[in-house]
VEXZA-704281 format. One record per residue (C-alpha): residue number from 1; z negated, y, x negated. Coordinates in pm, whole numbers, plus 50000, padded with zeros to 5 digits. Layout:
residues N
pos, up, north, east
NUM, Z, Y, X $
...
END
This chain:
residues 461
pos, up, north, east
1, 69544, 49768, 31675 $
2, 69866, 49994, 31759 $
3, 69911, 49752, 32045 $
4, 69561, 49778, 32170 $
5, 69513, 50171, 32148 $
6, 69894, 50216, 32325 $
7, 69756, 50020, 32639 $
8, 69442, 50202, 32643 $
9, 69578, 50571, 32606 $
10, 69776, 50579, 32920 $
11, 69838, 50934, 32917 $
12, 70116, 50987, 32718 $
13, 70301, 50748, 32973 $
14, 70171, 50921, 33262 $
15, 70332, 51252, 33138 $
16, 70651, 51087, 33123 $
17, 70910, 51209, 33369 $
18, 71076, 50892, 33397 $
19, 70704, 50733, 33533 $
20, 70753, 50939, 33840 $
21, 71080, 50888, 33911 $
22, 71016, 50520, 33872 $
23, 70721, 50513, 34138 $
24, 70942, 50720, 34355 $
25, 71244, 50432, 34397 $
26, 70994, 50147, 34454 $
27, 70971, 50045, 34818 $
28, 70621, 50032, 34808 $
29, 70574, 50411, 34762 $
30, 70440, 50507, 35059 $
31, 70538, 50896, 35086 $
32, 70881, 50863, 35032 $
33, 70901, 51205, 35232 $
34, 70694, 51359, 34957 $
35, 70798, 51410, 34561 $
36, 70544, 51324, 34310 $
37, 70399, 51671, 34077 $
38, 70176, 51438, 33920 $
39, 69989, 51113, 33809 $
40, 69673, 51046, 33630 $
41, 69494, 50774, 33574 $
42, 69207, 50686, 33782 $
43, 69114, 50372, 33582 $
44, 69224, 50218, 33260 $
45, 69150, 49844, 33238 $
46, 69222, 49677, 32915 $
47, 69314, 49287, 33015 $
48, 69426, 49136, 32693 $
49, 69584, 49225, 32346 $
50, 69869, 48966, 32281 $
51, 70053, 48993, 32461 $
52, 69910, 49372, 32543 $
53, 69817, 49384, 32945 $
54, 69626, 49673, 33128 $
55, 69559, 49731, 33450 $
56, 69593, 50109, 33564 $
57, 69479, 50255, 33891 $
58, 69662, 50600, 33884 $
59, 69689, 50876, 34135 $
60, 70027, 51053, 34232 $
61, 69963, 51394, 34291 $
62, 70214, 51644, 34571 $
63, 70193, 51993, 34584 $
64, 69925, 52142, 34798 $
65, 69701, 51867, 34623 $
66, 69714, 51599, 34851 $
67, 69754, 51225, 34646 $
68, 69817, 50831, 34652 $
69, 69627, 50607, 34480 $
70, 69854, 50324, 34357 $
71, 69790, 49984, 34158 $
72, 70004, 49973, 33842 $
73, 69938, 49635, 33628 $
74, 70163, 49732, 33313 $
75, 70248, 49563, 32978 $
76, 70347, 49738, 32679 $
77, 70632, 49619, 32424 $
78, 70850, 49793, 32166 $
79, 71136, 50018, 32340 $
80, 71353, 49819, 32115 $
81, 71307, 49479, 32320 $
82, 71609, 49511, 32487 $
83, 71443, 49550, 32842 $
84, 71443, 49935, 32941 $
85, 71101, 50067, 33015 $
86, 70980, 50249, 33325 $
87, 70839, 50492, 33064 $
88, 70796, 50555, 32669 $
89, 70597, 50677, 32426 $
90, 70574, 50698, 32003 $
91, 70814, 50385, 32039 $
92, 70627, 50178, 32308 $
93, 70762, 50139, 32647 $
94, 70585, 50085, 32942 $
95, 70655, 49805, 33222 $
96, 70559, 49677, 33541 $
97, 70327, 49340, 33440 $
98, 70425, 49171, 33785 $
99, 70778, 49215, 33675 $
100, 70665, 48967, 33376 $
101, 70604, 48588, 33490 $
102, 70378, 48557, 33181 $
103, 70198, 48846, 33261 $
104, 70129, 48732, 33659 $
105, 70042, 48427, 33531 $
106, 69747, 48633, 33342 $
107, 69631, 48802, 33612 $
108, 69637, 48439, 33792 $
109, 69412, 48289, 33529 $
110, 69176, 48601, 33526 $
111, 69130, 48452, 33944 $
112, 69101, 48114, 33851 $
113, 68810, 48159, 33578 $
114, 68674, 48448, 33788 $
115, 68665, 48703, 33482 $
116, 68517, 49037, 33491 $
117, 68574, 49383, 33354 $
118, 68308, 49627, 33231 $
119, 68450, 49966, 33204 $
120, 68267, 50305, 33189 $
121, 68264, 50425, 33532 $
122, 68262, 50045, 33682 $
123, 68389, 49657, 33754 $
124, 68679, 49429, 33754 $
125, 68602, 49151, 33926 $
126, 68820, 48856, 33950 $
127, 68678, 48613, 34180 $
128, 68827, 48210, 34238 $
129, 68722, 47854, 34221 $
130, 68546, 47932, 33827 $
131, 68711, 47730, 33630 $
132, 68656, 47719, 33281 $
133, 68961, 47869, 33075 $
134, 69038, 47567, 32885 $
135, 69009, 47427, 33249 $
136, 69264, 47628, 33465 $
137, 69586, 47491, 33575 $
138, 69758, 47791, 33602 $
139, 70114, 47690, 33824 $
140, 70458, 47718, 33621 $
141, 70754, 47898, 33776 $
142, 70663, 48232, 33866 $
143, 70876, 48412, 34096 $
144, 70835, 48691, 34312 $
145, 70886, 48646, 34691 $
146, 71163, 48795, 34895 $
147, 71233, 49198, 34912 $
148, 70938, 49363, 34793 $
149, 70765, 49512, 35073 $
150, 70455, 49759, 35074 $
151, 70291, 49551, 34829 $
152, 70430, 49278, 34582 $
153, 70415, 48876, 34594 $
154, 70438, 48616, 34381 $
155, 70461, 48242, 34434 $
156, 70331, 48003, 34163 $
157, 70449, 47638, 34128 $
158, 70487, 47649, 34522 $
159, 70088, 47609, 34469 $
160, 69954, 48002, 34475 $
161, 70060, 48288, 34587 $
162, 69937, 48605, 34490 $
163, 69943, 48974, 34680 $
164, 69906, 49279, 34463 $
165, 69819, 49542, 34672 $
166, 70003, 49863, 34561 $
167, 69892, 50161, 34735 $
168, 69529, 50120, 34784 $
169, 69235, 50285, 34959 $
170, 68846, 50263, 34918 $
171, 68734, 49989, 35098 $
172, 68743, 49631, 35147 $
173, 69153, 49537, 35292 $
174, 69169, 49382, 35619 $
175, 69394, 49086, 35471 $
176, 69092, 48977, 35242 $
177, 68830, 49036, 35486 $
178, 68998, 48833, 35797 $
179, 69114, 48590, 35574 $
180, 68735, 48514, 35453 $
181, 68610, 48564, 35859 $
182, 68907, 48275, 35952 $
183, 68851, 48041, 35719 $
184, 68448, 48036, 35720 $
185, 68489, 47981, 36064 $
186, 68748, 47684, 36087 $
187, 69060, 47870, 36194 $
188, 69314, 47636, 36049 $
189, 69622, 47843, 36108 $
190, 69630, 48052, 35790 $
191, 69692, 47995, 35447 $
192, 69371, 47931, 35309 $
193, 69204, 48212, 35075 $
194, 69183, 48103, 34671 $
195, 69077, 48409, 34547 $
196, 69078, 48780, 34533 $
197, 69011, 49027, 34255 $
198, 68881, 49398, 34342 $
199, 68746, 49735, 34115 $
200, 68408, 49835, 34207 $
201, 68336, 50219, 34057 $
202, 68101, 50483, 34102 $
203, 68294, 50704, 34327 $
204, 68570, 50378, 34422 $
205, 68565, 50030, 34580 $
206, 68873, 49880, 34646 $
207, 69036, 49533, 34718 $
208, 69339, 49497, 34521 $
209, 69487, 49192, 34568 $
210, 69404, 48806, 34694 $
211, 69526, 48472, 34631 $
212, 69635, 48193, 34879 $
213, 69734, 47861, 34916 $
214, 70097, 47799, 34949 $
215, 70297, 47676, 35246 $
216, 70537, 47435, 35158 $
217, 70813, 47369, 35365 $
218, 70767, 47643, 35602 $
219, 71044, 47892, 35756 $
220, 70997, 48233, 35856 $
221, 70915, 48289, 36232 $
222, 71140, 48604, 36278 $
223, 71468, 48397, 36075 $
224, 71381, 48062, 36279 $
225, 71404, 48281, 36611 $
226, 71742, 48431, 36489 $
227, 71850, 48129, 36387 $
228, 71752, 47922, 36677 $
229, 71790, 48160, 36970 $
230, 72146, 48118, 37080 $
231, 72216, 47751, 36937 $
232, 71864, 47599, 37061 $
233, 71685, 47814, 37316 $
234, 71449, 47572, 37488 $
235, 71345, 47472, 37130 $
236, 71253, 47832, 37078 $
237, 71094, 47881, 37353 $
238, 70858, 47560, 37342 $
239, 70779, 47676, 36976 $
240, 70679, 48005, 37127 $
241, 70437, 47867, 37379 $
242, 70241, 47702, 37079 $
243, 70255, 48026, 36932 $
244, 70081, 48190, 37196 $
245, 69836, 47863, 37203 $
246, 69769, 47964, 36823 $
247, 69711, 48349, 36893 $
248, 69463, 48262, 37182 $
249, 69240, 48037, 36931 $
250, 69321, 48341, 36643 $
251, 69112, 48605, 36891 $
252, 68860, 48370, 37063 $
253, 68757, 48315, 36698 $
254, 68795, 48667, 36575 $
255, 68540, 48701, 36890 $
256, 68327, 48440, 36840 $
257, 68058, 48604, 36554 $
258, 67793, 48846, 36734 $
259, 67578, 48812, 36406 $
260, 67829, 49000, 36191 $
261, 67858, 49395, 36252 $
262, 68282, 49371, 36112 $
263, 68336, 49109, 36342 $
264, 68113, 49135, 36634 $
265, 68270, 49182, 36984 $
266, 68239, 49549, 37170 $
267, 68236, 49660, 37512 $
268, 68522, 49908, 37514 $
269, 68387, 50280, 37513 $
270, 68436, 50507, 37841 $
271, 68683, 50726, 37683 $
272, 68903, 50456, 37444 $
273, 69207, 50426, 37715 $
274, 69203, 50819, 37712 $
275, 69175, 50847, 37342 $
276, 69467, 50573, 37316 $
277, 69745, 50742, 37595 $
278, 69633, 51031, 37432 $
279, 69769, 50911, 37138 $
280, 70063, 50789, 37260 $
281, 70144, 51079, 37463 $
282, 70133, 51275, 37184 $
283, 70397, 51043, 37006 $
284, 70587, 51055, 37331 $
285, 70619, 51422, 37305 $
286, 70700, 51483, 36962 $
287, 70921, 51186, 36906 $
288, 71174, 51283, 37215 $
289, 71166, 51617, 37086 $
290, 71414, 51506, 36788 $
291, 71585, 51267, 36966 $
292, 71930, 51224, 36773 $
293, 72243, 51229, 36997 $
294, 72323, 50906, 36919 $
295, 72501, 50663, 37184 $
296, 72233, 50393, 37112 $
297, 71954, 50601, 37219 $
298, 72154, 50775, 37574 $
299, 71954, 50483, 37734 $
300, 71665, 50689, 37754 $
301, 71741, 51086, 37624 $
302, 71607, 51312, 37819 $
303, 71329, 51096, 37981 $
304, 71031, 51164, 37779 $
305, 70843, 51346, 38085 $
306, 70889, 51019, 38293 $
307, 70765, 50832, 37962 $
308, 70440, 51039, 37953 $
309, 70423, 51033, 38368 $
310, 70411, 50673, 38339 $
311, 70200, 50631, 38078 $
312, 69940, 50892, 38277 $
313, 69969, 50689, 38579 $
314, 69888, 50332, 38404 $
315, 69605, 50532, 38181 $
316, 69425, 50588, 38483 $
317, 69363, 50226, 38564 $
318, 69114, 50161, 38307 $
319, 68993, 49934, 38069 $
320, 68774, 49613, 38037 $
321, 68762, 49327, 37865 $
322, 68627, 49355, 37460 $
323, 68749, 49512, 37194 $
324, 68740, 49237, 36863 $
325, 68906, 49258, 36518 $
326, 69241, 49189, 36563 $
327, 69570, 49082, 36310 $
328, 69692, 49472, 36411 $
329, 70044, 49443, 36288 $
330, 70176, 49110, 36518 $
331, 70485, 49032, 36508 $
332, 70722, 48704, 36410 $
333, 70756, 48835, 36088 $
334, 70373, 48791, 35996 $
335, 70460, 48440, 36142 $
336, 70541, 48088, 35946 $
337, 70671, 47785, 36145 $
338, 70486, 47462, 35876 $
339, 70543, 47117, 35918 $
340, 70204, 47112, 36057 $
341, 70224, 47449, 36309 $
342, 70262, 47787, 36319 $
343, 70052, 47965, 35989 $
344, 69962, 48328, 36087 $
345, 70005, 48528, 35772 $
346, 69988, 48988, 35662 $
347, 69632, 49029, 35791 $
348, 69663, 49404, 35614 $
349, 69716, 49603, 35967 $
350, 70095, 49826, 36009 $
351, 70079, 49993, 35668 $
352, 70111, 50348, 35815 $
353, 69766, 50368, 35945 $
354, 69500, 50422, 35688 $
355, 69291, 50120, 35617 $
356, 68983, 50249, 35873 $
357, 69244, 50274, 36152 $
358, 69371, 49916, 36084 $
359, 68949, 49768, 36017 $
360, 68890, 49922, 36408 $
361, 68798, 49675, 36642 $
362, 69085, 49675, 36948 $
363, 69191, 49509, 37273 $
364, 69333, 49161, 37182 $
365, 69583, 49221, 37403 $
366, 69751, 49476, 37180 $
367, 69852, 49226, 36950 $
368, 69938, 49002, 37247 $
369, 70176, 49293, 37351 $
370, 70307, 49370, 36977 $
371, 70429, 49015, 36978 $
372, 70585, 49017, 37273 $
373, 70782, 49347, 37179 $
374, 70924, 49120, 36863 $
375, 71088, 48858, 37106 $
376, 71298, 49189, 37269 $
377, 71393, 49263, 36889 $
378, 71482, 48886, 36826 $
379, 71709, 48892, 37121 $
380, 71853, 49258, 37075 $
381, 71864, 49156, 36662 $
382, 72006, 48862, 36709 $
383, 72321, 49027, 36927 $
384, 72366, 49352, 36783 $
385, 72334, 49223, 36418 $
386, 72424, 48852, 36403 $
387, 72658, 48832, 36702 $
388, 72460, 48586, 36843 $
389, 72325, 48618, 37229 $
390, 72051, 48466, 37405 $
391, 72102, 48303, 37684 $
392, 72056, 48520, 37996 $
393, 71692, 48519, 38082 $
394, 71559, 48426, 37750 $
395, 71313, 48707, 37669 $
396, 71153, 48670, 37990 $
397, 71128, 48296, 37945 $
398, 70963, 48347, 37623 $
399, 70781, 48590, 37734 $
400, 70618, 48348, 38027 $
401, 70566, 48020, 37767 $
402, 70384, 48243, 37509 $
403, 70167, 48418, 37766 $
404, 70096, 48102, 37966 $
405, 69970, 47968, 37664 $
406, 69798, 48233, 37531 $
407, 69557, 48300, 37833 $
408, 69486, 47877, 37825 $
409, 69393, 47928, 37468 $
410, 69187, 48261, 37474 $
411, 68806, 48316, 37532 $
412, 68908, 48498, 37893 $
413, 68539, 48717, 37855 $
414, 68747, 48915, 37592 $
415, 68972, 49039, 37830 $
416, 68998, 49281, 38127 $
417, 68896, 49132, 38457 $
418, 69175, 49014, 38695 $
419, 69565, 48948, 38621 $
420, 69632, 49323, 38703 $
421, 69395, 49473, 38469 $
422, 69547, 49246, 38194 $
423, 69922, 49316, 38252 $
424, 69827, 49719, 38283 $
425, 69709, 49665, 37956 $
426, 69951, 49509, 37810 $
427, 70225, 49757, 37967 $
428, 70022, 50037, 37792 $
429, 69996, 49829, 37477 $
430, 70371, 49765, 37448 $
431, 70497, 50101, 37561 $
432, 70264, 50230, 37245 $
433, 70454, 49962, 37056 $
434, 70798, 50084, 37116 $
435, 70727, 50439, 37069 $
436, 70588, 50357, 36772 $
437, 70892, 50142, 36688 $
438, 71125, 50413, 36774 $
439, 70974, 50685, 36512 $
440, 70983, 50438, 36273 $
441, 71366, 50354, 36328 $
442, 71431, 50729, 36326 $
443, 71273, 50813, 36033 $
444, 71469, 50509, 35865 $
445, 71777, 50394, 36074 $
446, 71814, 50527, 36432 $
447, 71870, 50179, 36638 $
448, 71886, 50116, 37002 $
449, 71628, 49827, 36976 $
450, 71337, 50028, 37038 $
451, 71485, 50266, 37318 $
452, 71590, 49977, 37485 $
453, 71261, 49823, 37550 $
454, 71132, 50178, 37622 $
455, 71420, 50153, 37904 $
456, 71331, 49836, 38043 $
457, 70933, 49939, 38060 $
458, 71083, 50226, 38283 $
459, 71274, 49999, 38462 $
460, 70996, 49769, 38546 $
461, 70816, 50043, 38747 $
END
């Protein structure tokens, strides 16, 4: 019974210092810019009793009363176990449940029978295949995959893996819903869907995590191109083309459902290339306003006004083509090279943008153009950080098999009319890419990566 009211009283965690501290080192906290005042929980979920397991939805508070809402599956055990707790109370110590391979493989089970939580103010749903519990095969050998990103993974029996979504917003996540909109419609390039669990409240609806099959024997695109980019270029560069082959199927079927409002193609609106250089402009201006005097970014100091000129000039061309859900974060990292093809995987959006920003229906072409932006990082990455070159002329050779595929592959209606409208597009498309690359790499760790591309797209003119 101690056991049982410990998980369900989460407060006298929450008040603990040491809680907030905790959420502050992860590297999924997304305001890492911001210090925590406060958390409360949102949502209490009691998930079992022996071993105890609760699943909290709590809110960090900053001053001037903005907050995050964050997914916290915990666990509670003695303080005495050994193990020190992110936080304790009356003896008990609280810890992160998807630290705990017994504990993931709970939450696991709760998917595979398809369980559900009553609680006052709503649901936890758990939805999968609905197995019986003396039926499920829960997979041995939890582990967690790789560096913990924005959210957290884990990989069961090479079988499952599961993504916990850690900051969270109301609303169903882009990975879930794309993931369901591929799959029902034959796209056989992503690791199929197993399940998903989600709370459904009152005042909150919220995805928080989903369950895939796992790819064996796969390799990282982004690694494979590192690896492969000096020693075996034309191997690289065929595997790219049937990359762009696999993005051109990705969008013609993203494009191919007019029945379903999420999913149904657009005409573009008069004003969206205005409201995107807009955008951009504004980035332009306010990122090459703090410009660093570094040596890796003298490529391009002091040329922000021919940035923005540029960008006016090419905004005045126009738009066409349709606007269609979209992966929205493209790159060879959301990439995995199978024994049987490429496997497209992180349909969540870039994790900056709140999760109607990333659900927004867009140009194709900008994740054509965010792709081909991570072949100039391979080749720059590969150099600066691995001391390996490409060959000279690679990233335009890789650039020309991917796109050559691409516009075989793609249902052409859902672009702009004419070669010229497309690459205009795409210029604007990338140049929002690297801008967008560069305030990232100068709020983290000023590189020359970005400013270089931003100094070839000058150079091109």
């Amino acid at each position: 019974m101690a056991e049982q009211t410990a998980v369900l009283d989460a407060t006298p965690y929450l008040n603990d210092e040491t809680l907030r501290g905790w959420l502050e080192r992860r590297r999924w906290y997304a305001s890492k810019s911001r210090r925590v005042t406060s958390i409360e929980a949102v949502e209490t979920v009691m998930l079992g009793v022996d071993p105890p397991l609760a699943l909290l939805l709590v809110q960090a508070g900053f001053a001037g009363g903005a907050h995050d809402l964050y997914q916290l599956p915990v666990t509670i055990r003695p303080v005495d176990d050994g193990e020190a707790p992110i936080a304790s109370a009356d003896g008990w110590g609280l810890h992160d449940a998807l630290t705990d391979p017994r504990q993931a493989a709970k939450l696991l089970e709760l998917v595979e029978t398809g369980q559900s939580f009553q609680t006052d103010d709503g649901c936890l749903r758990f939805h999968g295949p609905g197995v019986t519990a003396a039926g499920a095969q829960t997979p041995a050998g939890a582990r967690p995959v790789g560096v913990e990103q924005s959210n957290t993974s884990i990989v069961f029996g090479d079988r499952l893996v599961m993504k916990a979504f850690r900051r969270i917003e109301p609303g169903i996540n882009p990975e879930l819903e794309l993931l369901a909109f591929l799959g029902s419609h034959g796209f056989q390039h992503i690791a199929p869907l197993h399940g998903w669990y989600e709370y459904d409240g009152a005042s909150l609806a919220v995805t928080l995590g989903v369950v895939q099959e796992f790819v064996n024997g796969a390799v990282d695109g982004w690694e494979m191109a590192l690896d492969r980019i000096a020693s075996d270029p034309d191997g690289l560069i065929a595997a790219l083309g049937a990359l762009g082959t696999v993005t051109g199927q990705m969008h013609s079927v993203l494009g191919s459902d007019s029945t379903d409002p999420a999913f149904a193609p657009e005409e573009p609106s008069e004003e969206a290339m205005s409201l995107l250089t807009a955008t951009v402009d504004e980035d332009i201006e306010r990122v090459f306003l703090r410009l660093p005097q570094l040596e890796s970014l003298t490529p391009i100091a002091g040329h922000g006004e021919d940035v923005r000129e540029l960008l006016g000039a090419r905004s005045k061309l126009g738009v066409g083509g349709r606007v269609i859900r979209t992966h929205g974060d493209y790159h060879l990292g959301q990439t995995l090279l199978a024994p049987r093809g490429w496997v497209v995987i992180d349909f969540e959006g870039e994790p900056s943008r709140s999760l109607a920003e990333r659900r927004q229906k867009r140009s194709p072409l900008r994740d054509v153009a965010s792709m081909l932006r991570s072949f100039a990082y391979a080749c720059s990455a590969a150099a600066i950080h691995h001391g390996r070159s490409a060959p000279a002329g690679f990233e335009e050779r890789a650039r020309e098999a991917f796109l050559t595929h691409y516009f075989d592959a793609v249902d052409s209606t859902l672009l702009p009319p004419g070669a010229a409208a497309v690459q205009n597009m795409l210029f604007v498309y990338e140049l929002e890419k690297a801008v967008y690359e560069l305030r990232y790499e100068l709020d983290n760790r000023p590189d020359s990566i970005p400013a270089a591309g931003i100094r070839r797209l000058l150079e091109s003119e």
